[in-house]
C-alpha positions as CSV (number, residue, x, y, z in Angstrom):
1,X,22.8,-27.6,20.6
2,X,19.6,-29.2,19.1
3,X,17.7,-27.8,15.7
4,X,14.7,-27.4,18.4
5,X,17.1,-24.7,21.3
6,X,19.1,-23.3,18.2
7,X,18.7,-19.3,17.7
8,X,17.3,-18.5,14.2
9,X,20.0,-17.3,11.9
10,X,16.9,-14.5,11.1
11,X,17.7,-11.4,12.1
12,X,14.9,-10.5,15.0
13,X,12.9,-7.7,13.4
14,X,9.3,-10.0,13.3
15,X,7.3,-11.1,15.8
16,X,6.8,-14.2,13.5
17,X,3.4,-16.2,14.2
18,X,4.2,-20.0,13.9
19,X,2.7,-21.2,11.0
20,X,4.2,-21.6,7.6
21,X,2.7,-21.9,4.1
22,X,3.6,-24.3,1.4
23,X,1.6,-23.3,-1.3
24,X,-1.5,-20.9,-2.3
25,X,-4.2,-21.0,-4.9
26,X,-6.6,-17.8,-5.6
27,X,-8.1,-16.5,-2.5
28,X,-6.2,-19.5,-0.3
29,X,-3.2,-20.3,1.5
30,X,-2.5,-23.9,2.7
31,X,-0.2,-24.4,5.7
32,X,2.0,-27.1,6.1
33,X,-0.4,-29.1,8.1
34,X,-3.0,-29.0,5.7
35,X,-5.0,-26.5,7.3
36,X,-6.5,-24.3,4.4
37,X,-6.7,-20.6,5.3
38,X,-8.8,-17.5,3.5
39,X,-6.6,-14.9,2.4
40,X,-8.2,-11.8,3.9
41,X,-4.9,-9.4,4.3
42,X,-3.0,-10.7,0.8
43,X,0.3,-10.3,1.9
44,X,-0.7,-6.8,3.0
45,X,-1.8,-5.6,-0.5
46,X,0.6,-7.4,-2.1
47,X,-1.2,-10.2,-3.9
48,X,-3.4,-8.4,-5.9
49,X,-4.6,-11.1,-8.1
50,X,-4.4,-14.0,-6.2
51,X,-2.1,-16.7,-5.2
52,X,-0.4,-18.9,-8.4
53,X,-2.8,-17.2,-10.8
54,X,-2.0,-19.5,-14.1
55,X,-1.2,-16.2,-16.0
56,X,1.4,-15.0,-13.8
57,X,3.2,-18.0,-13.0
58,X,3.4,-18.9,-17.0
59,X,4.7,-15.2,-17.3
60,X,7.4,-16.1,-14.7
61,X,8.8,-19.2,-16.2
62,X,8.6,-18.3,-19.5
63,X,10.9,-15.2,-18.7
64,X,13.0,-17.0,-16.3
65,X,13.8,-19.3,-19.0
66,X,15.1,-16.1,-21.5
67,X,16.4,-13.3,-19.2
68,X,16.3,-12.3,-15.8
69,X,19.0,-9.3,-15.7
70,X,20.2,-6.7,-17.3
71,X,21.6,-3.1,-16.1
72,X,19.2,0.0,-17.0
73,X,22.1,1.1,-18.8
74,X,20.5,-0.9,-22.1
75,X,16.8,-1.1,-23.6
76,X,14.6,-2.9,-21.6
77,X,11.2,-3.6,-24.1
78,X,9.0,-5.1,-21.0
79,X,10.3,-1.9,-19.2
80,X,9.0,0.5,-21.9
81,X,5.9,-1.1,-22.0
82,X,4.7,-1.1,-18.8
83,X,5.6,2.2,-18.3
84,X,3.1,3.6,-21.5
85,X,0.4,1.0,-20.1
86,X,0.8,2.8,-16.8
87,X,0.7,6.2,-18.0
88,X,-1.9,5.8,-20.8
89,X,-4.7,5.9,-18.4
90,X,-3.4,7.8,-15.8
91,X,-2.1,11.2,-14.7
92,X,1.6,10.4,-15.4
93,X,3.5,11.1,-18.3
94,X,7.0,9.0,-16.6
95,X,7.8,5.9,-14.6
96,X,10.8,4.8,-12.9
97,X,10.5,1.4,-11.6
98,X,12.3,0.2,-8.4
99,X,12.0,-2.6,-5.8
100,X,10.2,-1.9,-3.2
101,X,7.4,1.3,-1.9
102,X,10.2,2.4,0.2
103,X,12.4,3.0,-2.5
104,X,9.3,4.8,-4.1
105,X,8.8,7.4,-1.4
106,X,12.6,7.9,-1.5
107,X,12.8,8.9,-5.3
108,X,9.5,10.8,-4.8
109,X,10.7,13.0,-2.6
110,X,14.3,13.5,-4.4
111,X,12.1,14.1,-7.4
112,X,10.0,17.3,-5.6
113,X,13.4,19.0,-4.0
114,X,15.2,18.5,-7.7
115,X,12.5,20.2,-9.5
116,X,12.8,22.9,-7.2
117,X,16.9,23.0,-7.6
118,X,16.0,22.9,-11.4
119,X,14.1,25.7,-11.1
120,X,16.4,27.8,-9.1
121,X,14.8,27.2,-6.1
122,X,17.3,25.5,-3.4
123,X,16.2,27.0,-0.7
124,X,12.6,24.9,-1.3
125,X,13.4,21.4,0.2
126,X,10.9,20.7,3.0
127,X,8.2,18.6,2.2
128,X,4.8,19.1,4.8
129,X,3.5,15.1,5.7
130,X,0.5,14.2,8.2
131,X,0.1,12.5,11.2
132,X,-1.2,8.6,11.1
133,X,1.4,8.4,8.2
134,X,3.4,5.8,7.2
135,X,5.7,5.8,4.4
136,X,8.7,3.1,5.0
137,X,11.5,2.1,7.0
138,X,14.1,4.3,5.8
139,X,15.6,7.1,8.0
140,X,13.9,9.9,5.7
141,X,10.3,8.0,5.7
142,X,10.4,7.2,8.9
143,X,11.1,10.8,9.9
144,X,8.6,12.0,7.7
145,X,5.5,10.2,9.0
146,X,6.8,11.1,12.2
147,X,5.7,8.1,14.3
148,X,7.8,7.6,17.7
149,X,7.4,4.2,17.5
150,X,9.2,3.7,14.4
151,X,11.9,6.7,15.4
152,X,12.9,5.7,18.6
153,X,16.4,4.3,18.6
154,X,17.9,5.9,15.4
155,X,19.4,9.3,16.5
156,X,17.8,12.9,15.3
157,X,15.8,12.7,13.2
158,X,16.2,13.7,9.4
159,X,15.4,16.8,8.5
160,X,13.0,18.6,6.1
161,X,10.0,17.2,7.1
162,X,7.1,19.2,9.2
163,X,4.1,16.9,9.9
164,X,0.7,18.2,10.4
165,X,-3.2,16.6,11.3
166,X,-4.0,14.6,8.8
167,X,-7.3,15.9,7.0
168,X,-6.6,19.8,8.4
169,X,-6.2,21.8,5.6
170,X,-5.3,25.2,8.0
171,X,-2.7,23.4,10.1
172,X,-1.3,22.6,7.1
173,X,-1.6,25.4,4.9
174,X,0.0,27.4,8.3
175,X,2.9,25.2,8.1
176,X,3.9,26.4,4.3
177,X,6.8,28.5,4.3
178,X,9.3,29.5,2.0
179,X,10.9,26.2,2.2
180,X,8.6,24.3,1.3
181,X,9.0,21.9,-2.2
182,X,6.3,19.3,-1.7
183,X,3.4,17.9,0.3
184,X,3.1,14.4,0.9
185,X,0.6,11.5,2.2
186,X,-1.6,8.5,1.4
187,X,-5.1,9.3,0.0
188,X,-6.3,6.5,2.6
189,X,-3.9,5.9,5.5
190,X,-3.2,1.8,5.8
191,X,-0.4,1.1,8.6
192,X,-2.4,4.2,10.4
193,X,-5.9,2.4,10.9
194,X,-7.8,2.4,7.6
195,X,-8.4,6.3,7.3
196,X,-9.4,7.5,3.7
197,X,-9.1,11.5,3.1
198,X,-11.8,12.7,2.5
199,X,-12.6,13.3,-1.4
200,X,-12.5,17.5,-0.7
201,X,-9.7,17.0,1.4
202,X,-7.7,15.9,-1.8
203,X,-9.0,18.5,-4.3
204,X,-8.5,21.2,-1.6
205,X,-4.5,19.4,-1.8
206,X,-4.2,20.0,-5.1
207,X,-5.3,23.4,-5.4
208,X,-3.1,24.9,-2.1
209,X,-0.4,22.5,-3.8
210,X,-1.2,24.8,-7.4
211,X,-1.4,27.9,-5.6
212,X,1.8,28.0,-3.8
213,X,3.9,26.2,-6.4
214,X,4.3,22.9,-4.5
215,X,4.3,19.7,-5.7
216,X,1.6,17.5,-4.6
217,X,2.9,13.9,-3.9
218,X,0.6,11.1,-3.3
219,X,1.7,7.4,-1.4
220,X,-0.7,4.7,-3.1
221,X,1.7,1.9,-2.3
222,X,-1.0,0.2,-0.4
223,X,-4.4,2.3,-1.5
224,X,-3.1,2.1,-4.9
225,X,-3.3,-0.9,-8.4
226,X,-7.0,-1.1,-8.3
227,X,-7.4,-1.6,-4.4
228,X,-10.3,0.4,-4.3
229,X,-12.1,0.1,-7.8
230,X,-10.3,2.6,-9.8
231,X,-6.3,1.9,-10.8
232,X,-5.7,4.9,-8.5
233,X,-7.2,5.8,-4.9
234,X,-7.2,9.1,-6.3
235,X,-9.0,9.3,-9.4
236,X,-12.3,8.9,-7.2
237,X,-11.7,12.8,-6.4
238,X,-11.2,13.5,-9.9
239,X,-7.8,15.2,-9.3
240,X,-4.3,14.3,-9.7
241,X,-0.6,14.5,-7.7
242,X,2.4,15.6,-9.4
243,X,4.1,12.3,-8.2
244,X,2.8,9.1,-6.8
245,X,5.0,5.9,-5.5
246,X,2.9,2.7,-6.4
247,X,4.4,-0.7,-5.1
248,X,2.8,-4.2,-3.6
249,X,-0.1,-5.2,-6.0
250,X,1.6,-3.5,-8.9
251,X,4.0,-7.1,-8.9
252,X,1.3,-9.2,-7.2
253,X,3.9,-10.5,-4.8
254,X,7.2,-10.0,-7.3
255,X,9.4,-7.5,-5.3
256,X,8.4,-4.1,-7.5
257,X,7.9,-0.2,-6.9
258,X,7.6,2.2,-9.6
259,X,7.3,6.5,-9.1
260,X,4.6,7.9,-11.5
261,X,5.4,11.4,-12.3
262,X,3.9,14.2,-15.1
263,X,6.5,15.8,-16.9
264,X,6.9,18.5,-14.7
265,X,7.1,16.3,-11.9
266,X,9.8,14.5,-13.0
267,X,11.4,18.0,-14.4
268,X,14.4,17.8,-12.3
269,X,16.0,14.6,-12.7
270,X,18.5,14.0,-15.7
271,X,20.9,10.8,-16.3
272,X,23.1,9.8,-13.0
273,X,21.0,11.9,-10.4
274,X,18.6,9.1,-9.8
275,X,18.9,4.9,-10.4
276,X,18.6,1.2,-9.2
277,X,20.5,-1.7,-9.9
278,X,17.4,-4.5,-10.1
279,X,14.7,-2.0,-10.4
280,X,12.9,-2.6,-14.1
281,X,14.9,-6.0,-14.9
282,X,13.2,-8.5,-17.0
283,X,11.8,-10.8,-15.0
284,X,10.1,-7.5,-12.6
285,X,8.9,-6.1,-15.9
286,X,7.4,-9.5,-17.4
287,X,5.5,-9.9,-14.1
288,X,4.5,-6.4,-13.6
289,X,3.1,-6.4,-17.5
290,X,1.3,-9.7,-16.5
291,X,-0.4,-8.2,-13.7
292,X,-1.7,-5.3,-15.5
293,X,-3.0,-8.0,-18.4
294,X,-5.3,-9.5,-15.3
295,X,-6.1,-5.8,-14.1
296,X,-7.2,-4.0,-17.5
297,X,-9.2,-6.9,-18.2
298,X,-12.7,-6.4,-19.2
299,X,-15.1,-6.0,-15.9
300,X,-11.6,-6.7,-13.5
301,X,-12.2,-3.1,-11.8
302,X,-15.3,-3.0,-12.2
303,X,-16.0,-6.7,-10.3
304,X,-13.7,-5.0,-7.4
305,X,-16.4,-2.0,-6.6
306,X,-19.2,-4.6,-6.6
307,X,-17.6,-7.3,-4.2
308,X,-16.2,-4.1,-2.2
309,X,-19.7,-2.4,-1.9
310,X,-21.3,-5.8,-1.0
311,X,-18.5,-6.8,1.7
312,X,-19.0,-3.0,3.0
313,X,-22.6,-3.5,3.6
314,X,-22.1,-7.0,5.1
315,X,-19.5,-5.2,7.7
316,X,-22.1,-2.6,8.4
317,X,-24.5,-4.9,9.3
318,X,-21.8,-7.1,11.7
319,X,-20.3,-4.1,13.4
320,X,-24.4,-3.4,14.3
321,X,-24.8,-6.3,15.4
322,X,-21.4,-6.8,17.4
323,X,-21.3,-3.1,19.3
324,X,-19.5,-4.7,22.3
325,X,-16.6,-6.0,19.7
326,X,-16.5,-4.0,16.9
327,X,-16.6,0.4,16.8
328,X,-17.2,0.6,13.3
329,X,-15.7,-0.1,10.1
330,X,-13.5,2.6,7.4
331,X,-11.7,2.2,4.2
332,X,-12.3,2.0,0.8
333,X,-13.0,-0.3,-2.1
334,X,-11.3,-3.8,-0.9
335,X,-9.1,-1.6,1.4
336,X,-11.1,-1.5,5.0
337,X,-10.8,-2.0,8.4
338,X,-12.4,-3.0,11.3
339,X,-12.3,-0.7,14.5
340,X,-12.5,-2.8,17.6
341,X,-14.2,-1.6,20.8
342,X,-12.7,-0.9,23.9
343,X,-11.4,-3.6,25.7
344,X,-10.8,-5.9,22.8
345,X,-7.3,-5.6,21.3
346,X,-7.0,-5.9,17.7
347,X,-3.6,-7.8,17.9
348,X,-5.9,-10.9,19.6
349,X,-9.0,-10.5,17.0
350,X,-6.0,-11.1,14.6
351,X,-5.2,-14.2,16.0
352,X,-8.7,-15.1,16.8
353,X,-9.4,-15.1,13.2
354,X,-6.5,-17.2,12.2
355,X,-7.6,-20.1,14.9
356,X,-10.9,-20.0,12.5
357,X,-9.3,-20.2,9.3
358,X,-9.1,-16.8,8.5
359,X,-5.4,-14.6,7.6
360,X,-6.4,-10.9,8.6
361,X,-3.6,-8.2,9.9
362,X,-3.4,-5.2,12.7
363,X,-3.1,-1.6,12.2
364,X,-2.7,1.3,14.0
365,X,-5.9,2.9,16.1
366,X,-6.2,-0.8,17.3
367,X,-7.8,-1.6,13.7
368,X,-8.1,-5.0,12.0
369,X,-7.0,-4.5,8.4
370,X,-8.9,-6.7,5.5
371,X,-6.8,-6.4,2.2
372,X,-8.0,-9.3,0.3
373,X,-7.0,-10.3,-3.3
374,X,-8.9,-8.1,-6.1
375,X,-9.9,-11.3,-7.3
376,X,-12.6,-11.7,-3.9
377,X,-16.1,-12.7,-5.0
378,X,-19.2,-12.3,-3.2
379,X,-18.7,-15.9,-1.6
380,X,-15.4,-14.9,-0.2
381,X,-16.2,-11.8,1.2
382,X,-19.6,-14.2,3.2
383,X,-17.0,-16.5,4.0
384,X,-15.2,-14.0,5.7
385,X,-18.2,-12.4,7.3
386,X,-19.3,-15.7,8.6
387,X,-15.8,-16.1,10.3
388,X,-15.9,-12.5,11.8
389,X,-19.1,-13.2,13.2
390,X,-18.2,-16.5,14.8
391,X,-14.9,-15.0,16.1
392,X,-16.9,-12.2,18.0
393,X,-19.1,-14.1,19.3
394,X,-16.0,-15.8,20.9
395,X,-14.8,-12.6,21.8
396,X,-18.0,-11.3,23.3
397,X,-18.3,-14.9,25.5
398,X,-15.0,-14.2,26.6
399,X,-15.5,-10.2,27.6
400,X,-18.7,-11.0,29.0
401,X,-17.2,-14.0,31.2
C-alpha cells in the first residue's frame, strides 16, 4: 500500500480541509505552499493575540527550559498568580485552572450541585440551559445544550438538564422547580450562529437566579478574554455569574481552561472533590500569565472596541450592499457573524473565502463566524472586507447564473 491509498492513522472525527500550515506571524498563517492566508477565525477564539507573538514564544522557551510539570499537590507561583490577576478585576474571588472549556463546563456544573449538597440541599441538582447552546463534547455538555446533532449515537441522554428558548425569560422561569441548582448559557452563543443575549436578558438572569437561590453560571469560553472589548462578555450588562468557565484565548493557543468562581460559588468544593492532572502546570501558567501581560496592556482592550466598532460598520455596509448573499450580520466586539441568505450555504462561503486568501469558519443558523486575533487593526479588518466583497460577488455571479 502506497503513503498516497494509506488510511490516516487519525481517528475520523474532522472533515479536514486539505491545507496545512507551517508557520504563522500576527494576523497570518502561511501554508506549506507559500500561500499567505488572513487569520479571520483564530483557531476559533483561540489565538487571541496573534500567531508567534515575540512575548509569548520567549515566555514558552524560557519556561520550557526550567519546568514544565509538577502535580497540584505542591505550590505552583505562576499558578497563584494568574489566579489574583484574574480575579483582581473581575467578579471572582477563585480559579481553578484546567485544560480545556470542556473541562470548564464540567467543573462548573459540579461546582453549582456541590454548593447545593453543602447547603443541605441534595435534592437541587438540575441545572436549566437554552436552546442554540453549545457547551462541549462531553456526555453531560452535550446533553445539556441539547442539540440532536451532537446527541445522536450516544444512548439516553444524561440527566439533570432542562433546556429552554434562549432569550425567554418565562419559559424559563416556568421550568424552575424544586430541583433546580443552577442556570447555565453563553452571554453570546458562538457554535449556535453568533447570537448575543441581550444586555436585560442577562440582568433579568441574575436577579431570577438571586431570587430563587440559583446559581447563575455563565460559558465565556469563546465570548470571553477580551473578545468583545471588556475581559468579560458580561461586564457590558454590568452584572455578574456565580461561576464562569473561560478557555481558548485565555492560553492564546496553549491547551488551558480555568472556572472563575465568587466565594460562594465555589462554596462547595473542598480538597479531593474536584482536580486535574496537567491543569495549572508550569508551562500552562507561564503562557497563560504571558497572555494577560499582552491583554492588560495599556489601550489592548480598548484598541479591540475600536477595530470591532469599525469592522461592524464596514459589515453593515457589505451586508447592504450584498442582500442576495448576505441576511445580516450579529455578534459582538471581534466576536460576529455573517448570516447568509437563502440559497447560499455558509459551509461554501467558507471555502470561498479561503480560495481568496481568507481563513473564516461555519456556525450554526448557516452563519459565517469571524473570530479574528484581538490584535486586528483597522487594515485587517479592510482586508477582510475587501475579500468578503470579492467573494460575494463570486457568489452572486454564480446564483444569478
Amino acid at each position: 500500500m502506497t503513503s498516497e491509498t494509506r488510511k490516516s492513522a487519525v481517528m475520523n472525527t474532522y472533515a479536514r480541509y486539505p491545507l496545512t500550515f507551517e508557520r504563522g506571524e500576527g494576523m497570518y498563517l502561511y501554508a506549506t505552499d507559500g500561500r499567505r492566508y488572513l487569520d479571520f477565525y483564530g483557531g476559533i477564539a483561540v489565538n487571541s493575540v496573534g500567531h508567534s507573538h515575540p512575548h509569548m514564544v520567549k515566555t514558552l522557551q524560557d519556561q520550557a527550559a526550567k519546568l514544565w510539570h509538577v502535580t497540584n499537590l505542591f505550590q505552583i507561583p505562576d499558578q497563584e498568580r494568574l489566579a489574583t490577576r484574574l480575579t483582581q478585576d473581575s467578579f471572582a474571588d477563585q480559579v481553578f485552572f484546567c485544560n480545556s472549556g470542556l473541562e470548564a463546563m464540567e467543573g462548573a456544573i459540579k461546582l453549582a450541585r456541590r454548593y447545593h449538597f453543602k447547603k443541605g440541599q441534595p435534592e437541587k441538582w438540575r441545572t436549566i440551559t437554552v436552546q442554540g447552546a453549545f457547551h462541549g463534547r462531553s456526555l453531560a455538555t452535550i446533553a445539556a445544550a441539547n442539540n440532536p446533532k451532537y446527541l445522536e449515537g450516544f444512548g439516553p441522554a444524561a440527566d439533570g438538564f432542562d433546556n429552554v428558548p434562549f432569550g425567554n425569560m418565562n419559559a424559563l422561569r416556568d421550568a424552575i422547580t424544586g430541583e433546580t441548582a443552577a442556570i447555565a448559557l453563553e452571554p453570546i452563543q458562538g457554535e449556535g450562529g453568533i447570537n448575543p443575549a441581550s444586555l436585560d436578558y442577562l440582568r433579568a438572569l441574575r436577579a431570577t437566579a438571586d431570587e430563587y437561590g440559583l446559581l447563575l453560571v455563565f460559558d465565556e469560553i469563546q465570548c470571553g478574554m477580551g473578545r468583545t472589548g471588556k475581559m468579560w462578555a458580561h461586564e457590558w450588562a454590568g452584572m455578574a455569574p456565580d461561576i464562569l468557565a473561560s478557555a481558548k484565548g485565555i492560553g492564546g493557543g496553549f491547551p488551558m481552561g480555568a472556572i472563575l468562581a465568587t466565594d460562594k460559588g465555589a462554596s462547595g468544593i473542598d480538597p479531593g472533590y474536584h482536580g486535574t492532572t496537567f491543569g495549572g502546570n508550569p508551562l500552562a501558567m507561564a503562557v497563560g500569565n504571558a497572555v494577560l501581560d499582552i491583554m492588560t496592556a495599556d489601550g489592548f482592550m480598548e484598541n479591540v472596541d475600536t477595530v470591532s466598532r469599525y469592522l461592524w460598520s464596514k459589515l453593515q455596509k457589505l451586508v447592504a450592499d450584498n442582500p442576495t448573499v448576505f441576511e445580516k450580520a450579529r455578534g459582538a466586539g471581534l466576536m460576529l457573524g455573517l448570516k447568509c441568505a437563502g440559497g447560499v450555504v455558509a459551509g461554501d462561503m467558507v471555502k470561498a473565502l479561503m480560495a481568496n486568501g481568507m481563513l473564516t469558519v461555519g456556525a450554526g443558523d448557516n452563519v459565517v463566524r469571524l473570530l479574528p486575533p484581538l490584535i486586528a487593526g483597522k487594515e485587517h479588518c479592510d482586508e477582510a472586507v475587501a475579500i468578503l466583497e470579492k467573494t460575494a460577488g463570486e457568489i452572486a455571479a454564480k446564483t444569478e447564473g
